[in-house]
C-alpha positions in Angstrom: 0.7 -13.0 -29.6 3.8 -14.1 -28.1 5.4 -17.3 -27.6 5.8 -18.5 -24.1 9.3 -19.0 -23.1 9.4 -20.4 -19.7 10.5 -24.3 -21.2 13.9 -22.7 -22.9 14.1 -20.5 -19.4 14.1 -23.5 -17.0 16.5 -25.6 -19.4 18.3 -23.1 -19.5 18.4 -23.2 -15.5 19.0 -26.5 -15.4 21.6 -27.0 -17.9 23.4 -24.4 -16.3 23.1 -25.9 -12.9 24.4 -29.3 -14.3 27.5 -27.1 -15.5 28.1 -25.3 -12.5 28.1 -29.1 -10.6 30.2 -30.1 -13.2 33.2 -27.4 -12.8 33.1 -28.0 -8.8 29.7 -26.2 -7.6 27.7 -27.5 -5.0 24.2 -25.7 -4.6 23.4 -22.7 -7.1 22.1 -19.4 -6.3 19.0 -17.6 -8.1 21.4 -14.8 -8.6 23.8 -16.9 -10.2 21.7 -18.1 -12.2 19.8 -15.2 -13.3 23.4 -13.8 -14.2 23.6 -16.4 -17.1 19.5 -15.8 -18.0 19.8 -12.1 -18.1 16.7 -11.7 -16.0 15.8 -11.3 -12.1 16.2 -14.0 -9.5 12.9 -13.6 -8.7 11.8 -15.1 -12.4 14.1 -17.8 -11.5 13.4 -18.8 -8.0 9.6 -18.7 -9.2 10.7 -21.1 -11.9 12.8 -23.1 -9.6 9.9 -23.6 -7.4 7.7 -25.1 -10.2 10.7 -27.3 -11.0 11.2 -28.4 -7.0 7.3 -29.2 -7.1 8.2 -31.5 -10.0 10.8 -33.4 -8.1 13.7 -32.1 -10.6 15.8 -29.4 -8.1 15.8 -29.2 -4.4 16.4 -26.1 -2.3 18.8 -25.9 0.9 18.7 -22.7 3.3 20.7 -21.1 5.8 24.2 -21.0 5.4 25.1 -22.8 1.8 21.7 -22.2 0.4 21.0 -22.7 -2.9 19.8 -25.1 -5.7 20.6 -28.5 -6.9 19.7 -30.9 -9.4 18.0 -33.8 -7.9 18.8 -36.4 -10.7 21.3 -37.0 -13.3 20.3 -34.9 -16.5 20.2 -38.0 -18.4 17.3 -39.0 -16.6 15.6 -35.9 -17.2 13.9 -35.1 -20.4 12.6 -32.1 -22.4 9.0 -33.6 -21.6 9.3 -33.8 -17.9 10.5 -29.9 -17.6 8.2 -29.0 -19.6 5.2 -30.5 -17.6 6.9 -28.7 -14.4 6.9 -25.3 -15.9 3.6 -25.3 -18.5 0.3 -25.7 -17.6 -2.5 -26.4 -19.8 -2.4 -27.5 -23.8 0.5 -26.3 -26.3 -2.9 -24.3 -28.6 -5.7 -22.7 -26.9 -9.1 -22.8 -28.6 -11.1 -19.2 -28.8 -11.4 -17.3 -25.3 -15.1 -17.1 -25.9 -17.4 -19.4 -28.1 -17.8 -18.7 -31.6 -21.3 -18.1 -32.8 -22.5 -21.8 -33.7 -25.0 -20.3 -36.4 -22.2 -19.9 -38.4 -21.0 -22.7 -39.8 -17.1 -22.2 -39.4 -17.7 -20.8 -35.7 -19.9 -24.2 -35.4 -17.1 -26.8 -36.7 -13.4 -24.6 -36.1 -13.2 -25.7 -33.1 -13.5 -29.9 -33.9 -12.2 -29.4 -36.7 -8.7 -27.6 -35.0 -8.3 -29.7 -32.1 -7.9 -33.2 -34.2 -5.0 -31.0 -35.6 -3.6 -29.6 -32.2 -3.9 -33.2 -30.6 -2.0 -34.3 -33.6 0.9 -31.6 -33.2 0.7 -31.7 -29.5 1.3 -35.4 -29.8 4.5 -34.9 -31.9 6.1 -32.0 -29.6 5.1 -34.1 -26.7 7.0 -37.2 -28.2 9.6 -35.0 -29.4 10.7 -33.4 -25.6 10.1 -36.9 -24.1 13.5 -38.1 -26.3 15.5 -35.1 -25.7 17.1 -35.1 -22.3 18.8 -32.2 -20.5 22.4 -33.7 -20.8 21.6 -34.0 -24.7 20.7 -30.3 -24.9 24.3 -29.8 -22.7 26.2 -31.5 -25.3 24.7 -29.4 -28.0 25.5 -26.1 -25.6 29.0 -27.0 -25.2 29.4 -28.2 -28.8 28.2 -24.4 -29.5 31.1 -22.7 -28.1 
């Protein structure tokens, strides 16, 4: 299995968009973007659709098209991307039911989901105090 990325792709998106405002830039381009990523603009336009669904990033075209933050990335935390870009719960129970004549197939799944309510709980709690312009500090403190 592999872990799903698309949270530490659209900060990333957005922290570099708040940068980009920062040294002069008005509106953002999914190529520009993507340059910073390392993937295509279309990952990142698909991603900064999800994210303009969520109220987070609006979208000019024509002439000066691009992409903008909508608020101030204080206002904008690690919970609220998230739930723009991630659908469904942070575990996933079995793709088909276990046999329930067996007694761990008949209580794995209760028995797993008080735990990954728990944990989901805690990440959830954890993203909801972490705001974009907190993970910006810790990218420039980086360099």
């Amino acid at each position: 299995m592999s872990a799903n990325s698309r949270l530490t792709v659209a900060a990333h998106v957005l922290v570099w968009m708040e940068l980009y405002r920062r040294q002069g830039g008005t509106v953002a381009t999914s190529e520009q973007i993507s340059e910073s990523v390392n993937t295509n603009p279309v990952v990142i336009r698909r991603l900064l659709g999800d994210l303009r669904k969520a109220g987070l990033v609006s979208s000019r075209r024509g002439a000066g098209a691009g992409w903008a933050l909508v608020h101030d990335p204080a206002r904008i935390s690690l919970l609220e991307v998230y739930d723009a870009v991630e659908s469904g719960p942070l575990f996933a129970m079995h793709r088909a039911p276990p046999n329930q004549e067996c007694p761990v197939g008949r209580g794995i799944q209760p028995s797993l989901g008080e735990v990954y309510g728990r944990a989901e709980a805690a990440v959830r709690q954890e993203l909801a105090a972490s705001s974009l312009a907190d993970v910006l500090r810790g990218v420039l403190a980086a360099r």
